[in-house]
N, C-alpha and C positions, 0 to 999 in steps of 0.2 A: 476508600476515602469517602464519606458518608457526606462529610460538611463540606464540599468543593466549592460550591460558591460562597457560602457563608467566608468560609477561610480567605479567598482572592478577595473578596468584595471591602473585609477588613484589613486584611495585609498585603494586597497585590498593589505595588507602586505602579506598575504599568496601568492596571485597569484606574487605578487615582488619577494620573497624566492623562486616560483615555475620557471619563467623565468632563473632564474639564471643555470638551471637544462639542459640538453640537448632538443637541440630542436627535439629530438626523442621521448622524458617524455611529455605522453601528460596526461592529467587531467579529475581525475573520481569524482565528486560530489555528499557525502553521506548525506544530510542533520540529519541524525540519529546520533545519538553516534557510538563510535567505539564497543559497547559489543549489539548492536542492530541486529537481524539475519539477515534481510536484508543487514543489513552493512558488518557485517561479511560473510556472501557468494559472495556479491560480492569483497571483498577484494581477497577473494580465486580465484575468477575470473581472476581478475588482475593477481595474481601471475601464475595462470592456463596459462593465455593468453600468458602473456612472454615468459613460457616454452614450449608451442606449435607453435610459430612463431621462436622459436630462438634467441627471444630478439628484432627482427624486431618493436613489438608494446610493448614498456612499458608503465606503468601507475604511476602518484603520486596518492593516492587516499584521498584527502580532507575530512574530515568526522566530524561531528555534526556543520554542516553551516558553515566552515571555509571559504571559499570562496562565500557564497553567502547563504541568509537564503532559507527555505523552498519554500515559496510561490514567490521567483524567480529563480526557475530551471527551469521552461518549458521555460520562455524567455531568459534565460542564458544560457541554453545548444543549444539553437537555434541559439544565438549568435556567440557560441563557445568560453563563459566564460569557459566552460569543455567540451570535447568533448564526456562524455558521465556522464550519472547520475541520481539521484532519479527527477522524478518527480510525484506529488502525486496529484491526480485529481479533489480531495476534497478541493484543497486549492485553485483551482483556477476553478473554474465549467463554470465558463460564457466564458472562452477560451475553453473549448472542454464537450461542454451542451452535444452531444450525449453520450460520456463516461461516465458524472456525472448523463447521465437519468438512467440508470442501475442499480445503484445502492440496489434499493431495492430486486434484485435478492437475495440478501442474507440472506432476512427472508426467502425466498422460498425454497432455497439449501444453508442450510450453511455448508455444509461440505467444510473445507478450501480447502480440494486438490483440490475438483472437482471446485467448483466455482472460483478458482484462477485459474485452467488449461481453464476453462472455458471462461474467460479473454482473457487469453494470445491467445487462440484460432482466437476467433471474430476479436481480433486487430489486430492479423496480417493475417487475410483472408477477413474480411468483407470492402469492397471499402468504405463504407464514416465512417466508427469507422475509419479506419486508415487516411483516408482522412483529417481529424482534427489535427492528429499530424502529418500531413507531413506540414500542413499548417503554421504550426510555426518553420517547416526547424528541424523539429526532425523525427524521425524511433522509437516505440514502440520495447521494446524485452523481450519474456518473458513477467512472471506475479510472482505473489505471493497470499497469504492470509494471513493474520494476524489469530489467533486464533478467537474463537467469544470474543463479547465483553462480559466485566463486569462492576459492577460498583463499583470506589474505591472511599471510600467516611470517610472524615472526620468529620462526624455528632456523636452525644453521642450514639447514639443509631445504630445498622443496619437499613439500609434501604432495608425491604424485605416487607411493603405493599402499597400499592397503594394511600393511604390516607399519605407515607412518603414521596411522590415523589412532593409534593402538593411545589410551591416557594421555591423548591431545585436551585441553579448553577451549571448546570452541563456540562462540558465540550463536547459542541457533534456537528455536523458537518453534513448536507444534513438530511438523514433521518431516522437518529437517533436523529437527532434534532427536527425535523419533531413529531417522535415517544415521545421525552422531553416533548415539549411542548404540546401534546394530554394528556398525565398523569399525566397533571400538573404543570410542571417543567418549568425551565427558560434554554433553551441551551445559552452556554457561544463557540461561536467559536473561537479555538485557537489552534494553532500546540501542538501535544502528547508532544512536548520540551521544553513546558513554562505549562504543568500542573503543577510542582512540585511547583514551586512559588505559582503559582494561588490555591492551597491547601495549602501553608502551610500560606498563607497571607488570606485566609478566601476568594481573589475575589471567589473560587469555592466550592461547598459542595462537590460534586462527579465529578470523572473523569469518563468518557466512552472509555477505553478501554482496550484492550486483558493485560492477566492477568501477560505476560510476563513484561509488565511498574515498578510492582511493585519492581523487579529487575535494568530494565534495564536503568527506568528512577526516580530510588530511590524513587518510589511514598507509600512504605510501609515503611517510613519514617513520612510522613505528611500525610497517611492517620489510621483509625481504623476499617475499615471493607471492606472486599472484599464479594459486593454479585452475584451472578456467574447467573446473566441472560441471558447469551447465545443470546445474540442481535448479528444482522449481524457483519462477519466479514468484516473489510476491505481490497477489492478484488478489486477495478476498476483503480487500476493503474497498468504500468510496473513494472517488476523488474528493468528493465531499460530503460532510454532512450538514442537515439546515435543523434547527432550532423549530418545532413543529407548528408554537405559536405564533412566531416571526413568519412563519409561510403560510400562513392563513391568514395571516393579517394583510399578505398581499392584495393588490389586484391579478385579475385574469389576466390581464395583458402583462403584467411585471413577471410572473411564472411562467409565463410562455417564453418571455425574454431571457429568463436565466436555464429554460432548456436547448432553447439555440445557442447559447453561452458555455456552457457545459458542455455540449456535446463537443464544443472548438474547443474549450479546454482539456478536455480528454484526448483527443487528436493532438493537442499541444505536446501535452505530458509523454504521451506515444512517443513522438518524435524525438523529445528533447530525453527523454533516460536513452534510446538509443544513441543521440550523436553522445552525449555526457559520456558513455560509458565507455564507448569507444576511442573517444578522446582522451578520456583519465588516462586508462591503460599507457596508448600510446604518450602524452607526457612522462609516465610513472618510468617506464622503462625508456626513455632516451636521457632522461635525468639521471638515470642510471640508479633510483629509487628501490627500485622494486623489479624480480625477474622475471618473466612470464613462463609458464610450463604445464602440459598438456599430463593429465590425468594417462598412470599405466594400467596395461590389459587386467592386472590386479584389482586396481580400487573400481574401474568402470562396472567389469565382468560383476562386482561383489555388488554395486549398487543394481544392474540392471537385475538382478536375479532376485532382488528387495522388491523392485518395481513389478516382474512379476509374479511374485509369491504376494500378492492383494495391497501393492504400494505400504508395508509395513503395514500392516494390519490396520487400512484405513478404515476399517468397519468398524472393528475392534476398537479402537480409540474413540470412534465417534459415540459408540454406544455404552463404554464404559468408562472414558474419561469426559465425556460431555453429555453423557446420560441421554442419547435420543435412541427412543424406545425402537427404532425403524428404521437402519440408516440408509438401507437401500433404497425406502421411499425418496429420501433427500436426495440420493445418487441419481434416481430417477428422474428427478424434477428439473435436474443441474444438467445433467448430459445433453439434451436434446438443442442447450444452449450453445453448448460446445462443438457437438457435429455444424450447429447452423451457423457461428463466428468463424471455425476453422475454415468452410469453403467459402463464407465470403469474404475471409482474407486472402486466401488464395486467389482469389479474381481481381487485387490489386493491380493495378497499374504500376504505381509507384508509393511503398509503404511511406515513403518520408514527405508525401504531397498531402497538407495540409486541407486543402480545399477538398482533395478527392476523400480525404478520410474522416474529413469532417460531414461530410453527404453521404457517406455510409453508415455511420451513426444515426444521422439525425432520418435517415430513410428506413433505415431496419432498426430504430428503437427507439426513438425518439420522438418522431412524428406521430404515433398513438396514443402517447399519453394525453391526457387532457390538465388541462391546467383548472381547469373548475372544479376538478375529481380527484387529479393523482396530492394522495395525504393530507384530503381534507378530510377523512373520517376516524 
């Protein structure tokens, strides 16, 4: 989609309503729902931000694609359709191939803190991870992880062996897609906010992903069985991205305030996909919605033996379906992120203490950036 802002700017009613607002309301783009935890921490952002500038930076915050779908935020926020907002790296791989080569880090570490802190880390220290996104006039901040996934699936039966997975549709994306179709299955790629149709219209058998959908995206609705495979999470996007000229046109001191902000939205989002997800579940089945059922020695045995035979060919994909010349350099550059997030999540006190996980951030990654410096060039 080449004209994304021209297109919104002429026919987006919401961005029409949003003009009419002061030219001080500038625009946060959630393509999630509003009960989505990413969504919801950054909304607290917003309101966070206001009260620590004084009202200097306010925010409208658009949420579930109102002003532009999913797989037009990296070039809409570049634009400065919004000056800052979700972009998801999955949906758009061949604009930023080294971010979407990654991804399979998440069979390796999936513990969500660490491999979402993990993220955020690389992106905003490593020169050509971040280099991708400045190149489309945005600024990376922050990170997140989604729970691991699951698979929600409206077949008669659960799907927990491996001989079930055989011409399933199942909603999946890089390389869990990748992972789909090694056990048989057909991935169906589609934003997590058009499952619910795509299930209840039969285009899909199974949804792939974190268990919080079942809630947040009514998928225990139209589906009968949650089986809890613990496939990577998804970790290779920002919690947010900023608009390059809108962060330059900052003060030092307004930048430095939206990396203390960040890093407690980060911490937020942590927290809240783990209660969300855990919750969903537990609603989904006393409602008597949805079953819950434990992957057998079958399908597990056939995934872990994917995982190690080179995580489905993560090299291989990275080098010939996102064409980087070296993926090992990339692997190289990324790991050393992930040994260092892994142990210092381990030394948690309490994963779901907000304060304590917000000073691990802002200690091990946040605290060196400079605000005079970080994506002003």
């Amino acid at each position: 989609m080449k004209h994304v802002k021209r297109a919104l700017l002429c026919g987006g009613i919401a961005l029409a309503v949003a003009s009419t607002a002061s030219a001080e309301t500038y625009r946060f783009s959630s393509w999630n729902a509003p009960t989505e935890p990413t969504t919801q921490a950054n909304d607290q952002f917003i309101k966070d931000l206001e009260a620590a500038t004084n009202g200097d930076i306010t925010f409208q915050h658009f949420t579930g694609g109102a002003i532009m779908p999913p797989k037009s935020h990296l070039q809409g926020i570049g634009d400065g359709v919004a000056q800052i907002g979700q972009t998801t790296v999955g949906y758009t791989p061949s604009d930023l191939p080294i971010n979407a080569s990654i991804a399979g880090f998440g069979f390796i570490e999936p513990d969500p803190i660490a491999i979402g802190a993990a993220y955020a880390d690389w992106i905003m220290h490593d020169p050509a991870a971040q280099a991708e996104w400045h190149g489309h006039n945005v600024i990376p901040m922050a990170g997140f992880s989604t729970p691991e996934y699951s698979l929600m699936c409206n077949t008669a039966e659960p799907v927990t062996e491996l001989e079930h997975m055989k011409g399933l549709k199942v909603r999946a994306y890089g390389l869990i897609g990748a992972l789909v179709t090694d056990l048989g299955g057909v991935p169906v790629g589609m934003p997590a906010s058009e499952a619910y149709q795509a299930l209840q219209t039969g285009a899909l058998d199974c949804a792939s992903l974190s268990a919080n959908w079942l809630r947040d995206g009514n998928l225990q609705e139209v589906s009968n069985s949650t089986t809890l495979t613990r496939w990577t999470p998804a970790f290779n996007s920002p919690q947010m991205t900023i608009n390059k000229d809108w962060w330059m046109g900052l003060t030092d001191e307004q930048r430095g305030i939206i990396f203390e902000l960040a890093a407690r939205t980060q911490a937020r989002a942590h927290i809240m996909y783990a209660e969300s997800a855990s919750s969903a579940l537990a609603n989904a089945l006393e409602t008597g919605q949805t079953v819950e059922v434990e992957p057998a020695d079958s399908l597990q045995n056939a995934v872990q033996a994917w995982i190690d035979n080179g995580v489905g060919d993560m090299t291989g994909i990275a080098r010939d379906t996102y064409k980087i010349e070296n993926p090992q350099a990339v692997f190289d550059s990324f790991e050393p992120y992930v040994t260092k997030w892994g142990a210092l999540v381990d030394g948690l006190n309490d994963r779901n203490d907000e304060e304590e996980l917000t000073k691990l951030l802002m200690d091990n990654m946040f605290n060196d950036l400079e605000p005079s410096s970080y994506g002003m060039n």
